[in-house]
N, C-alpha and C positions, 0 to 999 in steps of 0.2 A: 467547561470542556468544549472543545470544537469538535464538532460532527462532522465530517468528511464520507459524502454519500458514493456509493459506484457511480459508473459512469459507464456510457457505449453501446455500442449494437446487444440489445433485448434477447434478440437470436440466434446469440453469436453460437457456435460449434468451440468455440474455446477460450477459456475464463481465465483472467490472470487474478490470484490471490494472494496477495502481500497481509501481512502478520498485521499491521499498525500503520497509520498515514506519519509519515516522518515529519520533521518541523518543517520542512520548505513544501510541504503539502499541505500545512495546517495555513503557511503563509501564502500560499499560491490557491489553496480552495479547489487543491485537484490529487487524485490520489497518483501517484508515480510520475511526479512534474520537476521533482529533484535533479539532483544528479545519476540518480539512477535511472532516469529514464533513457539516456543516452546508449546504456548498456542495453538496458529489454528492447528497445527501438530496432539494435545492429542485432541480436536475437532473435527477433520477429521478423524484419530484412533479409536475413539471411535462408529463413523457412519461408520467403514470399507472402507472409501474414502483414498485413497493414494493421494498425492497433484498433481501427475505427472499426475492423472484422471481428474484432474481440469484447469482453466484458469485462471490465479490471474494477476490483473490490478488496474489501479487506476483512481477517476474522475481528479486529476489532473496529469500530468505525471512529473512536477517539484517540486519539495521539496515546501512548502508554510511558509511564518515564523510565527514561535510562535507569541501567542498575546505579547502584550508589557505590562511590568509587570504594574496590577492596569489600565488597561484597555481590557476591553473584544470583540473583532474586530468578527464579524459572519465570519466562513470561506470563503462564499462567497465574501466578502468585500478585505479580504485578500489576496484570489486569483487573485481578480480582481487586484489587484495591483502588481501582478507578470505577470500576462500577457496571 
């Protein structure tokens, strides 16, 4: 399993916490470096927060696997099974 640690200002006044590091964060070695960071970026832009101002982590720090197709697994469940 890859470890994908937080990242960012220590001090910050405001935390961004994502569930799980996706796969283009397990391959990039950064948590919200995906596609979705496009979106939090124009998010944070728009309230004048720069992301360097923030602390971004996750409640799991290993990737977790997708449900299995045609069964629905609660994250919690799925976690649990990673460890």
């Amino acid at each position: 399993m890859t470890y994908i640690p937080g990242y960012g200002n220590h001090l910050a006044k405001l935390m961004i916490i994502v569930d799980c590091p996706s796969e283009q964060d397990v391959e990039n070695g950064k948590l919200c470096s995906g596609s979705e960071s496009k979106e939090l970026d124009r998010i944070l832009s728009e309230c004048s927060i720069s992301r360097s101002e923030c602390w971004t982590t996750s409640v799991s720090k290993s990737p977790i696997p997708r449900n299995v197709k045609g069964k629905r697994l609660p994250f919690s469940i799925r976690s649990k099974n990673v460890g």
